[in-house]
Backbone as CSV, one residue per row, in Angstrom:
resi,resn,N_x,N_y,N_z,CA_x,CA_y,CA_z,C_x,C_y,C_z
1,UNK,-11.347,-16.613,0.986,-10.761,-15.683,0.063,-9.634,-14.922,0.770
2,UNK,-8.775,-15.507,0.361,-6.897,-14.287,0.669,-6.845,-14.068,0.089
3,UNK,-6.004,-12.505,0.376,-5.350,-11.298,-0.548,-3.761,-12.103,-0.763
4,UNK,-3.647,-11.875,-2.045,-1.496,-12.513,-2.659,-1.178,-11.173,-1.915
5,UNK,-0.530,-11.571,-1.615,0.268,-10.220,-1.003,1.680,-9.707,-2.143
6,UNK,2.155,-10.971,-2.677,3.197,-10.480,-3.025,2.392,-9.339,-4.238
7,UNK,0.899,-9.985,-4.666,0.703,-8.877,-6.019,0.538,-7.582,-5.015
8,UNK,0.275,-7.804,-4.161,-0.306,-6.329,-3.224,0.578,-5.471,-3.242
9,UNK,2.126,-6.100,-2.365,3.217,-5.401,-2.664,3.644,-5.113,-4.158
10,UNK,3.173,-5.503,-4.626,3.737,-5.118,-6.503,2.871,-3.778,-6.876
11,UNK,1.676,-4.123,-6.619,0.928,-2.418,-6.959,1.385,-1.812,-5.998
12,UNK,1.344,-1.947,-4.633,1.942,-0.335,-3.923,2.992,0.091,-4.154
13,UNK,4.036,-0.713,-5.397,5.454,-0.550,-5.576,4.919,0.605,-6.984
14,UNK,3.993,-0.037,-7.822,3.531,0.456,-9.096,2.609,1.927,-8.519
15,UNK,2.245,2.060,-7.567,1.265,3.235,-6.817,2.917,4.047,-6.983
16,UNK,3.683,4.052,-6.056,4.634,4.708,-6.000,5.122,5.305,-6.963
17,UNK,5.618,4.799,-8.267,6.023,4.732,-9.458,5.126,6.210,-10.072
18,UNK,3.814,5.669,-9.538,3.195,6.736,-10.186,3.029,8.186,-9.459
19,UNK,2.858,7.346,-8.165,2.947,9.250,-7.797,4.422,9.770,-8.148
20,UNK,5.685,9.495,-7.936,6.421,10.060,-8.966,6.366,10.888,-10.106
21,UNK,5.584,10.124,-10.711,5.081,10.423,-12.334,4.333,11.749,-12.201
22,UNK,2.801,11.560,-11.424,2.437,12.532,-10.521,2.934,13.798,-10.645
23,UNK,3.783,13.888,-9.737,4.699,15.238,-9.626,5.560,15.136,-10.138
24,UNK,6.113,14.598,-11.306,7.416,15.168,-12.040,6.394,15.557,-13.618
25,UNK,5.634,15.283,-13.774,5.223,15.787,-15.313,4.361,17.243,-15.135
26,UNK,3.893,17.787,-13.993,3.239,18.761,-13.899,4.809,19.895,-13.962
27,UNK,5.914,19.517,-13.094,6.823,20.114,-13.144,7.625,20.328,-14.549
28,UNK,7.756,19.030,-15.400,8.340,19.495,-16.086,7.696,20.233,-17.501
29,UNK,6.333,20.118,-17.299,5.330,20.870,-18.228,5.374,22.686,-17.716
30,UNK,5.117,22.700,-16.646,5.400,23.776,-16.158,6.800,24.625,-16.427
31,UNK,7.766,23.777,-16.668,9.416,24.402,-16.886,9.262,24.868,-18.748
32,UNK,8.585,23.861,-19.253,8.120,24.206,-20.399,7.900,25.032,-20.945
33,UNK,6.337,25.197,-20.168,6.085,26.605,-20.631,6.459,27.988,-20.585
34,UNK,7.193,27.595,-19.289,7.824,29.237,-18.544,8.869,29.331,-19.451
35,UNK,9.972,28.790,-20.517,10.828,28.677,-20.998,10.136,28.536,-22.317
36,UNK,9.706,29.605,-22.788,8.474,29.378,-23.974,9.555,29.724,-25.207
37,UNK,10.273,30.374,-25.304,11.527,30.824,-26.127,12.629,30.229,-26.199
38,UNK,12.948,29.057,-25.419,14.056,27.899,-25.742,13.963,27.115,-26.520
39,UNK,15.574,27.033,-26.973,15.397,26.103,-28.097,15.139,24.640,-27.588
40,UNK,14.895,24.417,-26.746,14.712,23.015,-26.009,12.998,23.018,-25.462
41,UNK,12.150,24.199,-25.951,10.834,24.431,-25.616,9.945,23.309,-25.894
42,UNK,10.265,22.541,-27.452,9.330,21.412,-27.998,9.988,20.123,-27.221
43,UNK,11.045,19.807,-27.512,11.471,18.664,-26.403,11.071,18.232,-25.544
44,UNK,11.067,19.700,-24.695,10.710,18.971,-22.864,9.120,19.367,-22.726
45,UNK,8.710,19.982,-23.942,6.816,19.735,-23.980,6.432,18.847,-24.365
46,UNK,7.123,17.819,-25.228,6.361,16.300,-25.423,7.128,15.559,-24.375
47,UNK,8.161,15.392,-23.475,8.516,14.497,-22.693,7.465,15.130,-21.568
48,UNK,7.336,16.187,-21.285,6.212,16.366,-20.061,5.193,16.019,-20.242
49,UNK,4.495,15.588,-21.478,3.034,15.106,-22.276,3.420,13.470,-21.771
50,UNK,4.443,13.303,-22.335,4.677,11.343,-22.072,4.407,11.280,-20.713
51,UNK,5.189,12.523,-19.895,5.423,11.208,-18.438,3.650,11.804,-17.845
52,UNK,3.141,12.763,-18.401,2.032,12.595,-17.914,0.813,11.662,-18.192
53,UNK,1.140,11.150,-19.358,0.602,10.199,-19.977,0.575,8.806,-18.784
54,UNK,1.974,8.677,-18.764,2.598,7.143,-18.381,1.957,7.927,-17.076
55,UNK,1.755,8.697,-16.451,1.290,8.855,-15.200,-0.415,8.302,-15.217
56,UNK,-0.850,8.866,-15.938,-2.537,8.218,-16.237,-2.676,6.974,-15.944
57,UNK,-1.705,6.278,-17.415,-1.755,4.603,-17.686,-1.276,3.809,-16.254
58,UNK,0.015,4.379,-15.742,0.482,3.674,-14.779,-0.654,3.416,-12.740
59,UNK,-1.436,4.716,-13.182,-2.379,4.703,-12.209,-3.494,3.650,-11.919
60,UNK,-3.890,3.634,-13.625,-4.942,2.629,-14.111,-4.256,1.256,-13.665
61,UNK,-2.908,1.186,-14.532,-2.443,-0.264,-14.421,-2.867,-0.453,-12.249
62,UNK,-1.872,0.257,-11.595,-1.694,-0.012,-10.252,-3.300,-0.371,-9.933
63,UNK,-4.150,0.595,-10.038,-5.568,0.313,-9.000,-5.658,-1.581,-10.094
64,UNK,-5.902,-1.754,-10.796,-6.091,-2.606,-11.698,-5.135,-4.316,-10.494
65,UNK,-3.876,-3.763,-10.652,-2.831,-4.854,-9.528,-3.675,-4.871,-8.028
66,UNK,-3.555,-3.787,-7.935,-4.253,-4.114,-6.267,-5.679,-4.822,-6.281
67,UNK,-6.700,-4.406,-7.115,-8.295,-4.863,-7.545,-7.521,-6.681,-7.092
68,UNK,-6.605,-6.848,-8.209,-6.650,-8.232,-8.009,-6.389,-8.899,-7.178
69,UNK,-5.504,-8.369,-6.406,-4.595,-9.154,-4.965,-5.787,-8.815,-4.160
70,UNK,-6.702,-7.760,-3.751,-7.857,-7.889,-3.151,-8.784,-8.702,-3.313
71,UNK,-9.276,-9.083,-4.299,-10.379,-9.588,-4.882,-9.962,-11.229,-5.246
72,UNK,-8.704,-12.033,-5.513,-8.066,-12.618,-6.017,-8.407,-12.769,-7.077
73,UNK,-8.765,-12.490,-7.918,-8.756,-12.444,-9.759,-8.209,-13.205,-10.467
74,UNK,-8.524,-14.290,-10.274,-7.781,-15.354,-11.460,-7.414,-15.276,-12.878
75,UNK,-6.321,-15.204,-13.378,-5.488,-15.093,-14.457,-6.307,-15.653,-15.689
76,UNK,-6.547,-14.846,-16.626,-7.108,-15.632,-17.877,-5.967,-16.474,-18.748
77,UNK,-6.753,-18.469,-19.318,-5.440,-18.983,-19.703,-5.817,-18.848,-21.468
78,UNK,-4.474,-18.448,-21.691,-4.738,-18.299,-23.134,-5.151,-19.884,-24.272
């Protein structure tokens, strides 16, 4: 049993991605709220909801890429 490496390198690329995500949606939720009286208040409170979102999903997806390049996980054929 070998690890693909190239999927390996693909989730630590997708890990990255997310810690990004990580720390930019706490920030821009945070700018949000402190700016509770702008007219740009609802805007950048659902884009800080998305990227925290895509921060969740994209976490799941990554551990999910690496599981497989560890484990080698063979592809289901449709």
């Amino acid at each position: 049993m070998k690890t693909d490496r190239d999927l390996l390198v693909k989730g630590v690329k997708h890990f990255i991605y997310t810690f990004i995500l990580m720390f930019t949606a706490p920030v821009v939720l945070w700018q949000a709220f402190k700016n509770h009286g702008h007219f740009l208040y609802i805007p950048v409170l659902i884009f800080g909801i998305i990227l925290a979102i895509a921060a969740i999903a994209m976490g799941f997806y990554s551990v999910h890429i690496i599981m497989n390049a560890l484990f080698n996980t063979p592809k289901k054929k449709k």
